[in-house]
Each structure stands twice: as structure tokens, then as C-alpha cells.
C-alpha positions in Angstrom: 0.0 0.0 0.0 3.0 2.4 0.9 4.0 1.7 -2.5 1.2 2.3 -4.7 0.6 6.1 -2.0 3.9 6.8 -3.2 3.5 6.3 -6.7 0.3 7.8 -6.8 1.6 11.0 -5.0 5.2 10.8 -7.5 2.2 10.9 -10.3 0.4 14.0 -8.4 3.2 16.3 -8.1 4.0 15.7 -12.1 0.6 16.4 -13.0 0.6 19.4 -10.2 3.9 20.2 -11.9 3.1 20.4 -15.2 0.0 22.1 -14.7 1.9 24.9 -13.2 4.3 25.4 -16.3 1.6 25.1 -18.5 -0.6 27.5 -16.3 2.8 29.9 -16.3 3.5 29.6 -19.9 0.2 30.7 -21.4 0.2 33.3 -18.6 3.2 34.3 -20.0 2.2 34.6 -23.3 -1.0 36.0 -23.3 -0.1 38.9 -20.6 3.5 39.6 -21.1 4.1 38.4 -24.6 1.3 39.3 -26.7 0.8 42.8 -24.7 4.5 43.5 -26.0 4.0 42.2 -29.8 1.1 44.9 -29.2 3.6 47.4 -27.5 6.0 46.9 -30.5 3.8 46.8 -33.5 2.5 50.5 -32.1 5.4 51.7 -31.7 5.9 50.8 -35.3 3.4 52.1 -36.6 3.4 55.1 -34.4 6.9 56.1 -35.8 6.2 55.1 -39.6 3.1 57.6 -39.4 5.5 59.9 -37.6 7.5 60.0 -40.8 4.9 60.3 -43.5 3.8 63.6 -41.7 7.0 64.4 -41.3 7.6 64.1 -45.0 4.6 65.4 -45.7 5.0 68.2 -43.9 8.8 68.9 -45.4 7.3 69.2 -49.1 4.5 71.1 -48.2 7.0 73.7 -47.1 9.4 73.0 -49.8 6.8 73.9 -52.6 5.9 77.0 -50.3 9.4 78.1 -50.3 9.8 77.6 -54.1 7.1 80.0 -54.8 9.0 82.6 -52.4 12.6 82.0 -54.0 11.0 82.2 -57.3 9.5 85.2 -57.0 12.5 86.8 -55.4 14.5 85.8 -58.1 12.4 87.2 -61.0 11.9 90.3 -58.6 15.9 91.1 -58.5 17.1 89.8 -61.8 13.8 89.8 -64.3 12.2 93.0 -62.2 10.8 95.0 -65.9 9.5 91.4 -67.5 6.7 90.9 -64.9 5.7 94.4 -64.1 3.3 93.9 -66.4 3.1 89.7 -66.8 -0.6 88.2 -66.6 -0.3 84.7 -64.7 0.1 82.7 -68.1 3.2 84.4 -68.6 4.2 84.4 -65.2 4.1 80.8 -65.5 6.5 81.0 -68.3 9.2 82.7 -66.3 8.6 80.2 -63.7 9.1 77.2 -66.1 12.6 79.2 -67.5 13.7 79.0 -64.0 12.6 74.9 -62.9 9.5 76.1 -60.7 7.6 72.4 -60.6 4.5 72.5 -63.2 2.0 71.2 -61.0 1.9 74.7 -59.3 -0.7 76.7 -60.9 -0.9 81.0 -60.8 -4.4 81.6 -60.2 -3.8 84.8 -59.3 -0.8 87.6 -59.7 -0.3 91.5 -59.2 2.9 93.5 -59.4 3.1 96.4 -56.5 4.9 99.5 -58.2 6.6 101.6 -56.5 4.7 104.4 -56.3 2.2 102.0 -54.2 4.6 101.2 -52.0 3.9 104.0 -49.5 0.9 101.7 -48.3 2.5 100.2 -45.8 1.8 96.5 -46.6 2.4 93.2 -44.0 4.3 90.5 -45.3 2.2 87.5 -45.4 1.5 84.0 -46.1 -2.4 82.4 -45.6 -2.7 78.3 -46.7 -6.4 77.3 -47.2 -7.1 73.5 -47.9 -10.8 73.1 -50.0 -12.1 69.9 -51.5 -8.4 68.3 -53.0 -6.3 71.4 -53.7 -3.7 73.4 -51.7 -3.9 77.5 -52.3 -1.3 79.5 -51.1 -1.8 83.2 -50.9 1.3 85.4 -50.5 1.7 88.6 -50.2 4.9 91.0 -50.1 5.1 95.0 -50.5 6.0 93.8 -54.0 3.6 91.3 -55.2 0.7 89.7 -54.0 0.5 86.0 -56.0 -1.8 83.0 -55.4 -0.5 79.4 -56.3 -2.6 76.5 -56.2 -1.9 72.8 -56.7 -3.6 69.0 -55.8 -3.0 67.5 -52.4 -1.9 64.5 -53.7 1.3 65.9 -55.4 2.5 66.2 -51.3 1.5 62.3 -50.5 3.2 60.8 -54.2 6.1 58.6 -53.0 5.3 59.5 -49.5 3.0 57.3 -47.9 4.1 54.1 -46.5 2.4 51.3 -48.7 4.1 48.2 -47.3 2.9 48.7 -43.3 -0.9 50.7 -43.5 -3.2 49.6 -45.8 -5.4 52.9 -46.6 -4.7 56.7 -45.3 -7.3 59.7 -44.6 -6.1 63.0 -44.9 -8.7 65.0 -42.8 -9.9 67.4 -41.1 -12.9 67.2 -38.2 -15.5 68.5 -40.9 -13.8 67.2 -44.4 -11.8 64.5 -45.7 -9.3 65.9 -48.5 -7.7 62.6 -49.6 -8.8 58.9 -49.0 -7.7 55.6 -50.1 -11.7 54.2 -49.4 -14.1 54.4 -52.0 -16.4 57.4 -51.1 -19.5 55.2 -51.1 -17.6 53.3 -48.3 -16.2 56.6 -46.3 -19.9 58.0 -45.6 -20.3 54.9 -43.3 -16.7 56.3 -42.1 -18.4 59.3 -40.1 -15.7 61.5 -38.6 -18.2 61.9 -35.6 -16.8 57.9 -34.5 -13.1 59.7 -34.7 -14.0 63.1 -33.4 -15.4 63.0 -29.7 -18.8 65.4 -29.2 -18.2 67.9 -26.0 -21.9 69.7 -25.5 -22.8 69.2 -29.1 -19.6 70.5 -30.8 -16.9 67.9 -32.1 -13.5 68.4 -30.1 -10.1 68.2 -31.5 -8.7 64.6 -29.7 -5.4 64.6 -31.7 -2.3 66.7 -30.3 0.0 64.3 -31.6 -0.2 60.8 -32.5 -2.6 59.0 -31.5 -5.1 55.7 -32.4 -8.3 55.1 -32.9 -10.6 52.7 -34.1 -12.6 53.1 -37.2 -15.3 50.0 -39.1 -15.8 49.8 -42.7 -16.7 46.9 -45.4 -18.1 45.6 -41.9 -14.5 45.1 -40.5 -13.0 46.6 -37.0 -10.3 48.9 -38.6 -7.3 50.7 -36.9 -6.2 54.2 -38.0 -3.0 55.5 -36.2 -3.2 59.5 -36.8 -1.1 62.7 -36.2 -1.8 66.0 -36.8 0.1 67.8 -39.7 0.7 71.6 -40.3 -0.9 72.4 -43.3 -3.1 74.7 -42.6 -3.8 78.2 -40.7 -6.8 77.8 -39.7 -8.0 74.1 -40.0 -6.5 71.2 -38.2 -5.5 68.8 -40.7 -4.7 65.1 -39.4 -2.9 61.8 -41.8 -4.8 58.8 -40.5 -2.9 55.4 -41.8 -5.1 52.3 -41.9 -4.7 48.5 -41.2 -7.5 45.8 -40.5 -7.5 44.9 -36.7 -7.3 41.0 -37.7 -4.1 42.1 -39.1 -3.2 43.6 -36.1 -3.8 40.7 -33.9 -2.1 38.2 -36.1 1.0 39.9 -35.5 0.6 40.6 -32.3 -0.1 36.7 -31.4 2.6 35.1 -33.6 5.4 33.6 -32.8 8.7 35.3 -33.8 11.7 32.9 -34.9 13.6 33.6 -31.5 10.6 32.4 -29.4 9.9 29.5 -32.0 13.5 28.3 -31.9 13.3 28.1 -27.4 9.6 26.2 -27.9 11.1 23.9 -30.3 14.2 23.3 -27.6 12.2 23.0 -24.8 10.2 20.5 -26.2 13.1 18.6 -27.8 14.4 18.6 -23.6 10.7 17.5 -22.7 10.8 14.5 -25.4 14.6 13.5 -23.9 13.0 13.7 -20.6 10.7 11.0 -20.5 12.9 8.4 -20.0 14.0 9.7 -16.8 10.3 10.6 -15.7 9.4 6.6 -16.5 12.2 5.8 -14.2 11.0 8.5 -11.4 7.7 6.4 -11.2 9.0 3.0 -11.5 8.4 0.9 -7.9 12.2 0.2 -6.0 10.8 -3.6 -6.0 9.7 -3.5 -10.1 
């Protein structure tokens, strides 16, 4: 009888054993592992729609600035050829000097002199209306609007191989989307933008997530604010399915799949000497 008590109680503390590393390891994995998959892919995408704003953001000013230089160059060395130039042939000098096509004059007036005496504030206004950029400048030398499509700023920007679909937005517009429109309207920007007493509210002072549905899938859009604007808040929202999302946070990288493999190679070589553990001294 002592023997069989002893090998049943060898055969309780393996099962109590081994219900305690298996209790451990999926603890392990579902609370510490998985939550940093989901720690890492953030930060991933966090810093990857960091940079598309970034970029964004740096060509935006760059075509600002080439308007500027451009006009300060024809202003010192071409000053008599566009006293009098219409936009058509303001265009012209612009194209004898590299100025990018895709900037269109809309509007252009030469200051002379003898106006000057006005005294006149340099300054620059950017509006953002259905899928164009307008910039209004205006000097105590010329006054010039330039207008151009605000997909010339997200061409060879966006990152394609991490979100699946980007929103360029604002809390009452969306001014470039990678979802068919009949699909955005069930996108309403009242699910991203919060309502305080009535009025939607301005969530995103950097980046920041949030989660959309569309084509009846859970969505994520990671989002940061970008400086387009003077008086609109404009955000770039990148997009990936939340099934996507969870794949990658619960998979198994090689590292980790290399130790299970291990371990279980140890359990397998292991058995002999767990056999032997619960053989009987008289057997």
C-alpha cells in the first residue's frame, strides 16, 4: 500500500507540476508576450506615421518656399518682365527657372513703386478646399496665389508596405482617401472626433489611435496632426485591419519559435528519466 501512496503522490506532483508550467506559460504569453507584440507593433506604426507627416509636412513647405525664392529671383534679376506679366506668362518665367508644373498661378499683381507708400504686412495664408492646396502670398511687392492637388504632397510618401489605406482630414472634411467614397460616408468622422456639449472636439495633439469599421471590419487608424493649414487642423490617419493587427501581435517570432522547439526537444529527452521517477524500487 505504501507503495502504490507513493506512486500515486510521484504521479500528483508531475501532473501538479506540469499544470503549473503550463498555467505559467500561457500566462506568460497572453499577458506579457502578446501585450509586448502589441507594444512593438505600435510603436511601429506610431513612428512610420510619424514620418509620413514628417515628409509630408517637409514638401509642403518646400513647394511653399519655391514660390517665395521664385519670386525673389524674378523680382531682383527679371524686375521689368513681370511688371506687367498676366499669370500665363508668369508661368512662363517660372518654367525658364525649374518652378515644378503642378503649381498653378491663379492669381498675380505687381506692387509699383509708387504704391509702396501703403504700408503692406508680409504674409502668407494656406487654405485646404475639397483636394487642392492654395497658397496666398503677399509681399510689399507682389501679391500671388499658387494652387496645386494635395496628392502631389503624398506621391512617393505614404508608406504602402505597413498601413493599408490613409485619410487626410480634417474634423469637418476628408481631402484625400484611399476608401471608395460610397464606403467613407459609413466612415463618419463623428466615431473619430469625440462630441463635448454638441460640438466635435479636437482629440489629436500628436499621434494617437483610434478605431474606425468599414466593409463591416474593425479597422485601426493611427493618426497625427500635420501643419498644413492656418486655420483648420488637418490630421494623416494610416489604416490597417484589426485581424491584421492581432495576427502579428499573437505570432510567434523565430527567437521564441527556436526556445519552444528546444524546450520541447528537452521534454521529449526527458521522459525516459520521468518513466524511471515512477517505477516501484521492487519493479
Amino acid at each position: 500500500m505504501a507503495t502504490n501512496r507513493t506512486i500515486q503522490s510521484r504521479y500528483r506532483n508531475i501532473s501538479i507540476t506540469t499544470f503549473i508550467i503550463l498555467a505559467l506559460s500561457f500566462a506568460y504569453y497572453f499577458f506579457i508576450y502578446v501585450n509586448n507584440k502589441e507594444s512593438q507593433f505600435n510603436d511601429k506604426a506610431f513612428r512610420i506615421i510619424e514620418n509620413v507627416g514628417q515628409n509630408i509636412e517637409k514638401k509642403y513647405n518646400n513647394y511653399s518656399g519655391i514660390v517665395e525664392n521664385a519670386m525673389d529671383h524674378l523680382i531682383k534679376y527679371k524686375n521689368n518682365s513681370i511688371k506687367t506679366a498676366n499669370t500665363e506668362e508668369l508661368r512662363k518665367e517660372f518654367d525658364s527657372i525649374s518652378v515644378p508644373g503642378e503649381l498653378n498661378i491663379i492669381k498675380f499683381k505687381f506692387i509699383e513703386k509708387s504704391d509702396r507708400n501703403i504700408i503692406i504686412t508680409d504674409s502668407k495664408r494656406t487654405t485646404l478646399k475639397g483636394d487642392s492646396i492654395t497658397i496666398d502670398l503677399k509681399t510689399k511687392s507682389y501679391t500671388i496665389q499658387v494652387r496645386y492637388k494635395i496628392n502631389i504632397l503624398l506621391q512617393n510618401t505614404l508608406r504602402r508596405d505597413f498601413f493599408q489605406e490613409y485619410l487626410l482630414f480634417s474634423n469637418t472634411e476628408v481631402f484625400y482617401s484611399d476608401i471608395p467614397v460610397e464606403k467613407l460616408i459609413k466612415v463618419k468622422l463623428d466615431s473619430i472626433f469625440k462630441k463635448e456639449e454638441g460640438e466635435l472636439s479636437n482629440p489629436f495633439h500628436s499621434t494617437d489611435r483610434v478605431e474606425l469599421e468599414f466593409e463591416n471590419k474593425p479597422q485601426i487608424m493611427y493618426v497625427r496632426p500635420v501643419s498644413l493649414s492656418d486655420s483648420t487642423n488637418i490630421y494623416v490617419g494610416g489604416i490597417i485591419e484589426k485581424q491584421y493587427y492581432r495576427q502579428q501581435a499573437y505570432s510567434l517570432g523565430t527567437n521564441t519559435s527556436i526556445v519552444l522547439v528546444v524546450l520541447l526537444m528537452l521534454l521529449i529527452l526527458s521522459l525516459p528519466f520521468v518513466k524511471i521517477y515512477l517505477i516501484d524500487g521492487n519493479e
